[in-house]
ROZAVO-667281 format. One record per residue: residue number from 1; residue in three letters; y negated, x negated, z of N, C-alpha, C in turn; chain. Coordinates in steps of 0.2 Angstrom, whole numbers. Layout:
N
<node seq="NUM" type="Ala" n_Y="Y" n_X="X" n_Z="Z" ca_Y="Y" ca_X="X" ca_Z="Z" c_Y="Y" c_X="X" c_Z="Z" mol="A"/>
...
//
This chain:
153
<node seq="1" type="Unk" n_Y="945" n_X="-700" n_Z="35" ca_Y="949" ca_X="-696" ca_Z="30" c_Y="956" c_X="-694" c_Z="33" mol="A"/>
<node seq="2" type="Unk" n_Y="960" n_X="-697" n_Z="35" ca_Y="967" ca_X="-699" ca_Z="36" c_Y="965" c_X="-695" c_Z="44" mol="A"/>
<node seq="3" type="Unk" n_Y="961" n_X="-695" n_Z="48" ca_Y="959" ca_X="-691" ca_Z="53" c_Y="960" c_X="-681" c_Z="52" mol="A"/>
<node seq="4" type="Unk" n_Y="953" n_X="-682" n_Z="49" ca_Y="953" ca_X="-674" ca_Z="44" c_Y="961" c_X="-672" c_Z="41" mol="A"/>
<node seq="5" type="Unk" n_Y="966" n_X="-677" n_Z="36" ca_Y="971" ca_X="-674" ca_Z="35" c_Y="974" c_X="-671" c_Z="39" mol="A"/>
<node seq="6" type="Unk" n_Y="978" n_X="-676" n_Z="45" ca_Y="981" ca_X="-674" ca_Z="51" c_Y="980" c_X="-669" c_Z="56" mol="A"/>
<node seq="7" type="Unk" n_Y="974" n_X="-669" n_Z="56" ca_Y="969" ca_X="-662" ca_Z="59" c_Y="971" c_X="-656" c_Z="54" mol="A"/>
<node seq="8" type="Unk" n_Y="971" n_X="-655" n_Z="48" ca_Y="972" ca_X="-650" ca_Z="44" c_Y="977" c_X="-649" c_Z="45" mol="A"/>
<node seq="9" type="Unk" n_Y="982" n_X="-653" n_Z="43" ca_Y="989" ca_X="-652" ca_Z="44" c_Y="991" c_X="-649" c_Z="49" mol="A"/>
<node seq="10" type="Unk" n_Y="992" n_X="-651" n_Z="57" ca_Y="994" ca_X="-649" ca_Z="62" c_Y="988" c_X="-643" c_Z="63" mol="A"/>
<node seq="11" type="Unk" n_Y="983" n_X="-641" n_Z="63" ca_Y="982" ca_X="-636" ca_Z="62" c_Y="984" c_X="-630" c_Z="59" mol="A"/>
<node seq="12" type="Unk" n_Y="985" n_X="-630" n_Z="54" ca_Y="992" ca_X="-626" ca_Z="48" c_Y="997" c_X="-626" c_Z="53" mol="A"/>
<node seq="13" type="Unk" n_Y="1000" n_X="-632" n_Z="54" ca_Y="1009" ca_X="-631" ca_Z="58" c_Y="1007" c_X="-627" c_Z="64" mol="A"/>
<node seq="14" type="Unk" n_Y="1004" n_X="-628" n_Z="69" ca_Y="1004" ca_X="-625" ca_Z="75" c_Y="1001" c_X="-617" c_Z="73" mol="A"/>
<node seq="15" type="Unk" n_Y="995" n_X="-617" n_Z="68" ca_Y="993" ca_X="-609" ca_Z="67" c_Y="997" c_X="-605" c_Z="65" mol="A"/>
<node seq="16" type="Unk" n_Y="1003" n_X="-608" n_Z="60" ca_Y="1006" ca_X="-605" ca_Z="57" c_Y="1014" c_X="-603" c_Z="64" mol="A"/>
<node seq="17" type="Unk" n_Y="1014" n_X="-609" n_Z="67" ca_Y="1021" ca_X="-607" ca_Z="70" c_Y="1017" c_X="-603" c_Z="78" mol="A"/>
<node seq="18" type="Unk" n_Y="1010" n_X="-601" n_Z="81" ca_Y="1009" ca_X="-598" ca_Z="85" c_Y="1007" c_X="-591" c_Z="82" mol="A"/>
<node seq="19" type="Unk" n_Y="1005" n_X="-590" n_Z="78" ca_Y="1007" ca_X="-582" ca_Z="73" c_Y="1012" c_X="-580" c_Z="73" mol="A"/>
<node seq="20" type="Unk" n_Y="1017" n_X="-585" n_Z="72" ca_Y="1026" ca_X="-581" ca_Z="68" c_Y="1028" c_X="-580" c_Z="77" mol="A"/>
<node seq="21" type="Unk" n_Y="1025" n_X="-583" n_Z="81" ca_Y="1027" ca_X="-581" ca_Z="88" c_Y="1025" c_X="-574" c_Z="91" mol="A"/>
<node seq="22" type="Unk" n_Y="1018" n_X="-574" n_Z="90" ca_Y="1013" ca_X="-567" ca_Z="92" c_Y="1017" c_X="-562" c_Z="88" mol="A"/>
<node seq="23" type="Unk" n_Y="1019" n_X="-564" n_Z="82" ca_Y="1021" ca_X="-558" ca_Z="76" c_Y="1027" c_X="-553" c_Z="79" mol="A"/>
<node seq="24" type="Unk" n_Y="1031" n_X="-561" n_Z="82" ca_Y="1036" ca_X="-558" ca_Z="86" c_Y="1037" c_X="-554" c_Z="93" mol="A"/>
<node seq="25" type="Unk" n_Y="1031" n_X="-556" n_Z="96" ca_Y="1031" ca_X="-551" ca_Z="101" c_Y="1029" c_X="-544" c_Z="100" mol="A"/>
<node seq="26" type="Unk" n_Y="1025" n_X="-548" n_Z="97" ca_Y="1017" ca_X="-541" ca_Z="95" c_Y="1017" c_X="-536" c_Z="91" mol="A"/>
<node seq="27" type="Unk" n_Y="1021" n_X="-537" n_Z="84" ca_Y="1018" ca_X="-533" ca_Z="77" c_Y="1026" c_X="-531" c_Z="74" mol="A"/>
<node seq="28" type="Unk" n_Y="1030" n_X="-527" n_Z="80" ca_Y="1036" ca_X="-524" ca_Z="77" c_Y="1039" c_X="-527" c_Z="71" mol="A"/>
<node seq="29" type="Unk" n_Y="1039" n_X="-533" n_Z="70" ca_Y="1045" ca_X="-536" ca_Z="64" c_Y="1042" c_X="-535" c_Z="60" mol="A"/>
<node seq="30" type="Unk" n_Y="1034" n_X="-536" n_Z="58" ca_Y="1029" ca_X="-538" ca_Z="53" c_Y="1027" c_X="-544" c_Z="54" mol="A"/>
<node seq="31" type="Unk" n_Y="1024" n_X="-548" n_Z="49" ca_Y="1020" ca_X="-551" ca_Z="52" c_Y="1014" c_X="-552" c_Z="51" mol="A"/>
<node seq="32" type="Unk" n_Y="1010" n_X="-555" n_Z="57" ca_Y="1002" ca_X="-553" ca_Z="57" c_Y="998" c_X="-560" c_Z="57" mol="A"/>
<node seq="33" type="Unk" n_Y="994" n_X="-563" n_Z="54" ca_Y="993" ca_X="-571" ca_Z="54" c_Y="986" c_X="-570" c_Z="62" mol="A"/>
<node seq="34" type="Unk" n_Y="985" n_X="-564" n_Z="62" ca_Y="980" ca_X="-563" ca_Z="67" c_Y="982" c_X="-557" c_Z="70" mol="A"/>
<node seq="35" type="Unk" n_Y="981" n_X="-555" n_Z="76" ca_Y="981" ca_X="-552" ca_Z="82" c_Y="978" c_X="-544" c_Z="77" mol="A"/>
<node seq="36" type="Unk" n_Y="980" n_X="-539" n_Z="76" ca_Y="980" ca_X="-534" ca_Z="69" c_Y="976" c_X="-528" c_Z="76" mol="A"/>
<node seq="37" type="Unk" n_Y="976" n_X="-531" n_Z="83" ca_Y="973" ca_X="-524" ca_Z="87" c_Y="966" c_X="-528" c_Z="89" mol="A"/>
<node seq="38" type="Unk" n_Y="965" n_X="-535" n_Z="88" ca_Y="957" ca_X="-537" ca_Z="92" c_Y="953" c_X="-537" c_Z="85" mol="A"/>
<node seq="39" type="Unk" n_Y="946" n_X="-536" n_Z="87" ca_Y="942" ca_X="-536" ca_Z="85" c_Y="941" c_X="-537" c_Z="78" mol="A"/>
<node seq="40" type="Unk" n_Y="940" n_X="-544" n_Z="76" ca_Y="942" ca_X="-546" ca_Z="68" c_Y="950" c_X="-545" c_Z="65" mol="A"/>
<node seq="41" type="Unk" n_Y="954" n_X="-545" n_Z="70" ca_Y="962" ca_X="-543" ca_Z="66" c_Y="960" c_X="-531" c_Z="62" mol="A"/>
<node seq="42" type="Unk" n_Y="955" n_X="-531" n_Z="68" ca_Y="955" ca_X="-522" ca_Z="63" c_Y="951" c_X="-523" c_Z="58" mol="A"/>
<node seq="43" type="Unk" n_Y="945" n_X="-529" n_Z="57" ca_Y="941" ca_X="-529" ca_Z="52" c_Y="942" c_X="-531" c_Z="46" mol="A"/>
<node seq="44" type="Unk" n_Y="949" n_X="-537" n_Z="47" ca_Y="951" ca_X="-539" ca_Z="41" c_Y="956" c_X="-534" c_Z="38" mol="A"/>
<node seq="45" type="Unk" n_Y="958" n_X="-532" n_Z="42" ca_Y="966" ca_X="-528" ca_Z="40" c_Y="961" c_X="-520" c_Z="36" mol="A"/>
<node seq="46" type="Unk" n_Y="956" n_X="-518" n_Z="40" ca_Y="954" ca_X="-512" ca_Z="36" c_Y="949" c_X="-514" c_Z="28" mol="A"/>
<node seq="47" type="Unk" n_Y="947" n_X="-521" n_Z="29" ca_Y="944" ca_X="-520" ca_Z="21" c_Y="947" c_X="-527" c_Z="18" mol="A"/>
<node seq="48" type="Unk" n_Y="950" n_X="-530" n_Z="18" ca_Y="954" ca_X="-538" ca_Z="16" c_Y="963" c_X="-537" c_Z="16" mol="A"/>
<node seq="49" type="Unk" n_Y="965" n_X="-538" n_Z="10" ca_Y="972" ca_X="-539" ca_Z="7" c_Y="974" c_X="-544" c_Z="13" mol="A"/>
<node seq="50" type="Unk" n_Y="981" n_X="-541" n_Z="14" ca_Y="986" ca_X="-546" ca_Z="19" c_Y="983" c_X="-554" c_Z="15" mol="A"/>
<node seq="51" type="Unk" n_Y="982" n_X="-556" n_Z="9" ca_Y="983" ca_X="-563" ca_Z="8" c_Y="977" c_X="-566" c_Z="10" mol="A"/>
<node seq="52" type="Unk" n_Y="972" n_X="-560" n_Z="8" ca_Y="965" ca_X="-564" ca_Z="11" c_Y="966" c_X="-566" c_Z="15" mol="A"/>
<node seq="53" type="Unk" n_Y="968" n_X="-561" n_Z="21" ca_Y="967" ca_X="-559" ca_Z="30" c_Y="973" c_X="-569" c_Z="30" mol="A"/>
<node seq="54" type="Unk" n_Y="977" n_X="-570" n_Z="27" ca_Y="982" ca_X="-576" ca_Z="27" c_Y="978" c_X="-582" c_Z="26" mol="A"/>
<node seq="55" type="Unk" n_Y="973" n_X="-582" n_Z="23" ca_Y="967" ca_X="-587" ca_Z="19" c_Y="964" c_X="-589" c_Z="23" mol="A"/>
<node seq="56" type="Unk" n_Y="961" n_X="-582" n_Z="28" ca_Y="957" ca_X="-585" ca_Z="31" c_Y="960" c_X="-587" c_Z="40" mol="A"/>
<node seq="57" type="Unk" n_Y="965" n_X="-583" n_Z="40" ca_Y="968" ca_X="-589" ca_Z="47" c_Y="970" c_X="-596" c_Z="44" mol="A"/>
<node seq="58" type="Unk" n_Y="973" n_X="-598" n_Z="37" ca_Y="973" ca_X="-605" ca_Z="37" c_Y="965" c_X="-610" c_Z="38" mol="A"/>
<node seq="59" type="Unk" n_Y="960" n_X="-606" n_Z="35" ca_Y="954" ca_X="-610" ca_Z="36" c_Y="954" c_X="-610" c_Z="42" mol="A"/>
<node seq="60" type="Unk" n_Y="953" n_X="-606" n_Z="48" ca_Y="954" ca_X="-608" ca_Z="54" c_Y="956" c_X="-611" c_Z="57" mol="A"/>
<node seq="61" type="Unk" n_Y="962" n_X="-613" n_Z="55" ca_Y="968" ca_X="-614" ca_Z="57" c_Y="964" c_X="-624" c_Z="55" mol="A"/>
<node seq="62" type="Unk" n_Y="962" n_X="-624" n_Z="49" ca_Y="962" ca_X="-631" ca_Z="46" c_Y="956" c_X="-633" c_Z="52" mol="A"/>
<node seq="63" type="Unk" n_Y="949" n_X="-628" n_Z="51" ca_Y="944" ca_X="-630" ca_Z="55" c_Y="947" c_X="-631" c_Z="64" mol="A"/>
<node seq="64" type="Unk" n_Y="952" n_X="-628" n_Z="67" ca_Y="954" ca_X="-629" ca_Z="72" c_Y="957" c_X="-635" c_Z="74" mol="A"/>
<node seq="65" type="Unk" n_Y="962" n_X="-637" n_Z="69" ca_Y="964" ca_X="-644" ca_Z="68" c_Y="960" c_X="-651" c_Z="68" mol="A"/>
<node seq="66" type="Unk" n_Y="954" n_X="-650" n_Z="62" ca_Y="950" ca_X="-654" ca_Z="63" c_Y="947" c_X="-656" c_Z="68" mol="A"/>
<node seq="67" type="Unk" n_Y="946" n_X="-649" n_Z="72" ca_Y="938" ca_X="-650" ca_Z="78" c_Y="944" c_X="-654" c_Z="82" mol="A"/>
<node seq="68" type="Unk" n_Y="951" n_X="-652" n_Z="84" ca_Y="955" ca_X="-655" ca_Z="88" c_Y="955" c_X="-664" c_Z="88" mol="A"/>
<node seq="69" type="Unk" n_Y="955" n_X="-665" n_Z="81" ca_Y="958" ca_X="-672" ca_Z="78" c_Y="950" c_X="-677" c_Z="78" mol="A"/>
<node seq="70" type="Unk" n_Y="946" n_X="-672" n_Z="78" ca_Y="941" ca_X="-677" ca_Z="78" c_Y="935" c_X="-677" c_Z="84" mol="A"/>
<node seq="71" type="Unk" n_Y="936" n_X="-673" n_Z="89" ca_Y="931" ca_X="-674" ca_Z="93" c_Y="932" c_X="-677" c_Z="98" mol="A"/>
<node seq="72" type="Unk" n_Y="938" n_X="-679" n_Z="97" ca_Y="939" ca_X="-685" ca_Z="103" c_Y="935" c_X="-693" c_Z="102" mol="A"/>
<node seq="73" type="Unk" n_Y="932" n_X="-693" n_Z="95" ca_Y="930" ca_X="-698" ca_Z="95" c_Y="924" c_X="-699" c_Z="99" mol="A"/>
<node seq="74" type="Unk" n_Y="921" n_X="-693" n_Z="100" ca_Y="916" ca_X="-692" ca_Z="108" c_Y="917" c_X="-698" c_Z="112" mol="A"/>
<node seq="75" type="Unk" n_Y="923" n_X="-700" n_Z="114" ca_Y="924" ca_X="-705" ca_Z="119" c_Y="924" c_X="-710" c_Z="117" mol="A"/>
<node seq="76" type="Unk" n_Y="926" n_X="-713" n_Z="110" ca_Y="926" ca_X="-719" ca_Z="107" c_Y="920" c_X="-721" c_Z="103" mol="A"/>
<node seq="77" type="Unk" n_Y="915" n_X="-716" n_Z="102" ca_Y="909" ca_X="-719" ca_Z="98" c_Y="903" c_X="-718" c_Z="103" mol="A"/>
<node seq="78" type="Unk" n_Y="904" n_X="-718" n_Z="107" ca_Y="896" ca_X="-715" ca_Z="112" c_Y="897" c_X="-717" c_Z="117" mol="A"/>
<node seq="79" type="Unk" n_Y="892" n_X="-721" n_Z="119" ca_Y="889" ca_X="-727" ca_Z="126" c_Y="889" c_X="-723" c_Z="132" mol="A"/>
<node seq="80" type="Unk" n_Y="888" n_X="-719" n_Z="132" ca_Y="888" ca_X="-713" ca_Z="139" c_Y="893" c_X="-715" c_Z="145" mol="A"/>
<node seq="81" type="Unk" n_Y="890" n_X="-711" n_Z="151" ca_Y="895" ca_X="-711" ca_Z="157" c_Y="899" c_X="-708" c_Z="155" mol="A"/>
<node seq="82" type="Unk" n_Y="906" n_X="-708" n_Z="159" ca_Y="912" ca_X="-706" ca_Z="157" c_Y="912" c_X="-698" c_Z="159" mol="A"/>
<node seq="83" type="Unk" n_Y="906" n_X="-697" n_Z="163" ca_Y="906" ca_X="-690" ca_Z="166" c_Y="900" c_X="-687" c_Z="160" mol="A"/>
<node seq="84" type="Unk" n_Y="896" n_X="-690" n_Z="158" ca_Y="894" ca_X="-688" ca_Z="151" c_Y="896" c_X="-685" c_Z="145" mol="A"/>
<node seq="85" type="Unk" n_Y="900" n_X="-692" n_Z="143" ca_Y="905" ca_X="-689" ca_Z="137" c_Y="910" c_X="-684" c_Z="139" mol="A"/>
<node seq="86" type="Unk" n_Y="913" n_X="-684" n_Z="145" ca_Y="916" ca_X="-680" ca_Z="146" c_Y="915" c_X="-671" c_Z="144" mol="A"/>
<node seq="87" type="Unk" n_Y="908" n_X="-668" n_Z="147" ca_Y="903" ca_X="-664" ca_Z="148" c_Y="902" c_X="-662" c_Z="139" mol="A"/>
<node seq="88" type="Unk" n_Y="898" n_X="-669" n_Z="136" ca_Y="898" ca_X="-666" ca_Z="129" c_Y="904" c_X="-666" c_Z="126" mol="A"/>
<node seq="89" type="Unk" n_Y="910" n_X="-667" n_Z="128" ca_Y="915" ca_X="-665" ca_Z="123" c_Y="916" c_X="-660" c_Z="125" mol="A"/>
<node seq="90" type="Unk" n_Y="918" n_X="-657" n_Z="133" ca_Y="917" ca_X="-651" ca_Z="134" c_Y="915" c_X="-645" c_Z="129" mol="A"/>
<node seq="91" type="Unk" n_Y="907" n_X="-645" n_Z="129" ca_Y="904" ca_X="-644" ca_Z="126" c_Y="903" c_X="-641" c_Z="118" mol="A"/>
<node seq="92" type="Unk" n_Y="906" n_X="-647" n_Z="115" ca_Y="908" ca_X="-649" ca_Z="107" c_Y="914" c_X="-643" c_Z="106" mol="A"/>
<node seq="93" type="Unk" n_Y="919" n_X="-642" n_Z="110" ca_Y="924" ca_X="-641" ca_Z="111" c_Y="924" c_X="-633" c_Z="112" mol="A"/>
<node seq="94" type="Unk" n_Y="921" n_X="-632" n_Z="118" ca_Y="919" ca_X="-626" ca_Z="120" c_Y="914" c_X="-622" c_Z="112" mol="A"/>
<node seq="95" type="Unk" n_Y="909" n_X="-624" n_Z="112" ca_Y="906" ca_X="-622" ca_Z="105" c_Y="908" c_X="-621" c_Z="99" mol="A"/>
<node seq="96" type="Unk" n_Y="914" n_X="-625" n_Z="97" ca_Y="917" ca_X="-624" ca_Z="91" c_Y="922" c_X="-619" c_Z="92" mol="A"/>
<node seq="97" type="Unk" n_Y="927" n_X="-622" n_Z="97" ca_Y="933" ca_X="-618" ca_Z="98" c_Y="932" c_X="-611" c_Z="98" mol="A"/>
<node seq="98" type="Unk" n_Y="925" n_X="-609" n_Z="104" ca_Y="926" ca_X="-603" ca_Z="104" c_Y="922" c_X="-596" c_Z="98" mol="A"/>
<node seq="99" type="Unk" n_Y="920" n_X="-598" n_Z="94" ca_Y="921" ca_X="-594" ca_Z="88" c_Y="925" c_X="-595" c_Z="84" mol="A"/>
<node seq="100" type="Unk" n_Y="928" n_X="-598" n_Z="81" ca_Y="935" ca_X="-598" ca_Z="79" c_Y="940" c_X="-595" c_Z="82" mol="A"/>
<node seq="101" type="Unk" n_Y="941" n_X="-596" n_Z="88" ca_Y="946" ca_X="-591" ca_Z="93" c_Y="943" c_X="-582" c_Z="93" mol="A"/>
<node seq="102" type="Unk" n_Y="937" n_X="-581" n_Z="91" ca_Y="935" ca_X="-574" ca_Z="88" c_Y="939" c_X="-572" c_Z="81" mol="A"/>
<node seq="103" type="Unk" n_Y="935" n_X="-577" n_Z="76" ca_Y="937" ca_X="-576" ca_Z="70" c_Y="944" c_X="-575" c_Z="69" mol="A"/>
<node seq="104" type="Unk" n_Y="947" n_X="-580" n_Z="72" ca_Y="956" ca_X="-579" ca_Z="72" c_Y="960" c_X="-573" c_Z="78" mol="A"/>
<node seq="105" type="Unk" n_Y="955" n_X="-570" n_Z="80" ca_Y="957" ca_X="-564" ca_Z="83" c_Y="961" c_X="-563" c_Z="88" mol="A"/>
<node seq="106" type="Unk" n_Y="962" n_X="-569" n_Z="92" ca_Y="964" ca_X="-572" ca_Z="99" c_Y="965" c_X="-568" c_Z="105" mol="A"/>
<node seq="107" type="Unk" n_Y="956" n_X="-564" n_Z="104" ca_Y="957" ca_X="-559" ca_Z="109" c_Y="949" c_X="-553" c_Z="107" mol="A"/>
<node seq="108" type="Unk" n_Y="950" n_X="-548" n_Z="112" ca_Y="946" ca_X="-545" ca_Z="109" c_Y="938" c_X="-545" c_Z="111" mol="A"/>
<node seq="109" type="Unk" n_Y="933" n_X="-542" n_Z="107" ca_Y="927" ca_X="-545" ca_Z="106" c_Y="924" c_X="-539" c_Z="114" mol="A"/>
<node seq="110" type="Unk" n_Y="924" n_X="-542" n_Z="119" ca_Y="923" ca_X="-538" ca_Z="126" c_Y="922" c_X="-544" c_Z="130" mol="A"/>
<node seq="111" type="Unk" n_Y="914" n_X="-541" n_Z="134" ca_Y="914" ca_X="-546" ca_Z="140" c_Y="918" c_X="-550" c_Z="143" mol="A"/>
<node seq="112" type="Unk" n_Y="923" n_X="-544" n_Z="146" ca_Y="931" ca_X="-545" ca_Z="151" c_Y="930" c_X="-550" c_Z="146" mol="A"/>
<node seq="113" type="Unk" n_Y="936" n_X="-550" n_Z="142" ca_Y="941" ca_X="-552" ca_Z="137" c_Y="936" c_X="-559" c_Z="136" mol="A"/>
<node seq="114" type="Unk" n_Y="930" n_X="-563" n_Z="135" ca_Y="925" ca_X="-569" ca_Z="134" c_Y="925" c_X="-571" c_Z="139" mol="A"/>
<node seq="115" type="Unk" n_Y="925" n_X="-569" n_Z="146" ca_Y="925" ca_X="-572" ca_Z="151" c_Y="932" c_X="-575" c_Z="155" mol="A"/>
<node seq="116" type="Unk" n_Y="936" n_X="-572" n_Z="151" ca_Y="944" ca_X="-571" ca_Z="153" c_Y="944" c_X="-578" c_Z="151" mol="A"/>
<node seq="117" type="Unk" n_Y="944" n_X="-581" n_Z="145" ca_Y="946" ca_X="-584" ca_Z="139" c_Y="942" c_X="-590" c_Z="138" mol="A"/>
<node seq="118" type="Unk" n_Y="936" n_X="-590" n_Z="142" ca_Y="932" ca_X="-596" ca_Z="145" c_Y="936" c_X="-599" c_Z="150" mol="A"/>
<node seq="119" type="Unk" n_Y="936" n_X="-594" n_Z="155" ca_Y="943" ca_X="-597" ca_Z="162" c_Y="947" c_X="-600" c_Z="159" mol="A"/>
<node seq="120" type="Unk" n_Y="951" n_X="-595" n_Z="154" ca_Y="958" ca_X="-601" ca_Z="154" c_Y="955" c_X="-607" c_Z="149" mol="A"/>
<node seq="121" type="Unk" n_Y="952" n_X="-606" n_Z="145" ca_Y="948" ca_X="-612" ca_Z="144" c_Y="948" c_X="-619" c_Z="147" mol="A"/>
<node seq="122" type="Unk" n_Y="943" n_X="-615" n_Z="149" ca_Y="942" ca_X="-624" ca_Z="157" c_Y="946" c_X="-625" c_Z="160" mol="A"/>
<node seq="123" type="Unk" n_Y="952" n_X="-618" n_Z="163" ca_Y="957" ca_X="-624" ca_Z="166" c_Y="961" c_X="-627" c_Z="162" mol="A"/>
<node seq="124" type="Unk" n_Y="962" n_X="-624" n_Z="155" ca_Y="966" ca_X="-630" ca_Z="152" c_Y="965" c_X="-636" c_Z="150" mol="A"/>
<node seq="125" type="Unk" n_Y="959" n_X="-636" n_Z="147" ca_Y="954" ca_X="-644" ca_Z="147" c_Y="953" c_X="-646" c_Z="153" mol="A"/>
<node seq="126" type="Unk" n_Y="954" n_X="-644" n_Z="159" ca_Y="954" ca_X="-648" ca_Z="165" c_Y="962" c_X="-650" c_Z="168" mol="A"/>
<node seq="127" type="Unk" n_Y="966" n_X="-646" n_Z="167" ca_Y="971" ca_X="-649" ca_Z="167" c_Y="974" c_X="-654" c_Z="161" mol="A"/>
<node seq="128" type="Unk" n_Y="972" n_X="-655" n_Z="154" ca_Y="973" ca_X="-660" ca_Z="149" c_Y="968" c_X="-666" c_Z="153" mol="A"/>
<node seq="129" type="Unk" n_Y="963" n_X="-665" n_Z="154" ca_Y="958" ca_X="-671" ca_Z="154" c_Y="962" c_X="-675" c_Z="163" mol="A"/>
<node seq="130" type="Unk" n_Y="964" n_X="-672" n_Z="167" ca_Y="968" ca_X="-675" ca_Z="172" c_Y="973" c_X="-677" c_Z="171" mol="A"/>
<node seq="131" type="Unk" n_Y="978" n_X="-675" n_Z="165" ca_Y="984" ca_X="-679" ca_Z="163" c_Y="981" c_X="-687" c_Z="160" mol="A"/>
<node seq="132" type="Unk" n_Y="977" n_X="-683" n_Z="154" ca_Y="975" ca_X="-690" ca_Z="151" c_Y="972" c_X="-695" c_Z="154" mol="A"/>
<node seq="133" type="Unk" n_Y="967" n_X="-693" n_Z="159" ca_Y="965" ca_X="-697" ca_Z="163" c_Y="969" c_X="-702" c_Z="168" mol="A"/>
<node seq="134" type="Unk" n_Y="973" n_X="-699" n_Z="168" ca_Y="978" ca_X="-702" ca_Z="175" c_Y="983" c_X="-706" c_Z="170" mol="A"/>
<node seq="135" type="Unk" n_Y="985" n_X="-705" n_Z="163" ca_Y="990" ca_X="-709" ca_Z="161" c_Y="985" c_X="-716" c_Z="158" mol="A"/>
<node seq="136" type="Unk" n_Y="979" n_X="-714" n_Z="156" ca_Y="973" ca_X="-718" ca_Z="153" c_Y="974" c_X="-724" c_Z="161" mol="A"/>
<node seq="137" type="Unk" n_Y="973" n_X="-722" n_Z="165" ca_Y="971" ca_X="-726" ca_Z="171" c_Y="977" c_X="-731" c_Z="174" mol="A"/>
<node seq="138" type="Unk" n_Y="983" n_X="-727" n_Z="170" ca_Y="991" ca_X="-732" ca_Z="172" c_Y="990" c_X="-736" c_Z="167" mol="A"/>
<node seq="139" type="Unk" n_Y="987" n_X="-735" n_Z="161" ca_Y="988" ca_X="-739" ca_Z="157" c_Y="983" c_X="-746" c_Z="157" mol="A"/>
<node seq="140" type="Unk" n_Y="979" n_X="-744" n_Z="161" ca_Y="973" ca_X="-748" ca_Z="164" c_Y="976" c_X="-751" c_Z="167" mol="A"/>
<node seq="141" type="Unk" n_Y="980" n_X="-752" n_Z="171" ca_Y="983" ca_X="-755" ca_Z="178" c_Y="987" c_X="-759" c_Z="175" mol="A"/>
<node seq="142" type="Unk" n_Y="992" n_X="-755" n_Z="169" ca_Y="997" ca_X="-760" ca_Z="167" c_Y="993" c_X="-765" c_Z="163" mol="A"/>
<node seq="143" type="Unk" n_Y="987" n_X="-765" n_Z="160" ca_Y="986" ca_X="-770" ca_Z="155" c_Y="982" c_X="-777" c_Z="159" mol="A"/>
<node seq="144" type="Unk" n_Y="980" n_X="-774" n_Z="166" ca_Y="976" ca_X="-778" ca_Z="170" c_Y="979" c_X="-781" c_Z="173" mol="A"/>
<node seq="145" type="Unk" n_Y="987" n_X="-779" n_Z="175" ca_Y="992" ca_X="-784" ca_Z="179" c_Y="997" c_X="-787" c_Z="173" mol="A"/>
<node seq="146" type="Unk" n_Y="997" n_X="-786" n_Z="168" ca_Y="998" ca_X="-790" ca_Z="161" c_Y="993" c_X="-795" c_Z="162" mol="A"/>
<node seq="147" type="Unk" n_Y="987" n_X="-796" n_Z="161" ca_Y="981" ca_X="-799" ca_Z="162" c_Y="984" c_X="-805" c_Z="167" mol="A"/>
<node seq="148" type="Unk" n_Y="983" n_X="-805" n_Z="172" ca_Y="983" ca_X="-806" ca_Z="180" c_Y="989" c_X="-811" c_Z="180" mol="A"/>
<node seq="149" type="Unk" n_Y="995" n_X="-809" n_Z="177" ca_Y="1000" ca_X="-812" ca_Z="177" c_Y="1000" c_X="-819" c_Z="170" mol="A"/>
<node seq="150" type="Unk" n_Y="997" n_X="-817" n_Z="167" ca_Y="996" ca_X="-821" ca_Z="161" c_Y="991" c_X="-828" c_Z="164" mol="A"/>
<node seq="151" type="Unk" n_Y="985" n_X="-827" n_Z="168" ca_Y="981" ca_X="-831" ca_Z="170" c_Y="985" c_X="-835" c_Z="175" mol="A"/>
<node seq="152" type="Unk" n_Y="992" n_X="-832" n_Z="180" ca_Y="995" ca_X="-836" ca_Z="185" c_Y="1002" c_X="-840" c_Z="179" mol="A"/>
<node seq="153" type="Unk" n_Y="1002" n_X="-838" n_Z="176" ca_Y="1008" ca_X="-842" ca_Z="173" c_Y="1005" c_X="-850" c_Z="170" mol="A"/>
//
C-alpha cells in the first residue's frame, strides 16, 4: 500500500512539474496538462472541459507513478536469470508505459513518432539499467569485503 501511495504521489509531482515545463515552452503562457497539438491532446481539448482533460492527465500521471513504483518488484519476487527479469521488466515497462505515454499525449499517434519514442525508450532503460547495475555490483563488493574482513578479524 505505502508502495502504491508513493508511486501516486511522485507521479502527480513529476506529471504536474513536466507539464508546467512543456506549458512553458510549448502553449504561449497557457497551460496544457497535455501536449494540446498530439493526438489525444486535440481529442481531449475538442470535446473534454480543461478540468476533465486535468483529471485525466492526473490518473495517468498516478498509473505512471505506480507502474514506476511497483515493477520493480520483478527483481525482488521472481527466481529468474537476471537476464530474464531483466527482459520481463522491460517488457512490463514497455507495455504499460507505452500507452499511457499515448493517452498522456507525449507524442503524436504516427508510425515516425512510435518508433522514435521506442528508441528513446530503450536507450533510456539501457542507460538506467547500467547505472543501477554497476552501483548494485559496488555495493556487492562493498558488502563482500565487509564480509571477508570480518572472517579475518
Amino acid at each position: 500500500m505505502k508502495r502504491l501511495l508513493m508511486g501516486s504521489t511522485m507521479g502527480i509531482a513529476l506529471g504536474v512539474l513536466i507539464s508546467i515545463i512543456f506549458s512553458l515552452i510549448f502553449a504561449d503562457g497557457s497551460y496544457d496538462p497535455v501536449n494540446p497539438h498530439s493526438f489525444m491532446g486535440e481529442i481531449y481539448n475538442e470535446h473534454l472541459t480543461e478540468i476533465q482533460t486535468f483529471i485525466i492527465a492526473v490518473v495517468i500521471w498516478i498509473l505512471l507513478g505506480i507502474t514506476f513504483s511497483t515493477s520493480s518488484l520483478v527483481f525482488s519476487h521472481l527466481r529468474y536469470t537476471r537476464v530474464k527479469t531483466t527482459m520481463l521488466h522491460f517488457i512490463i515497462m514497455l507495455f504499460i508505459f507505452f500507452p499511457l505515454a499515448i493517452l498522456a499525449g507525449w507524442f503524436p499517434f504516427k508510425i515516425s513518432a512510435i518508433v522514435i519514442f521506442i528508441i528513446i525508450f530503450v536507450v533510456i532503460y539501457v542507460v538506467i539499467w547500467k547505472i543501477l547495475n554497476t552501483k548494485n555490483q559496488k555495493d556487492i563488493e562493498a558488502i563482500n569485503k565487509q564480509l571477508k574482513k570480518q572472517r579475518t578479524d
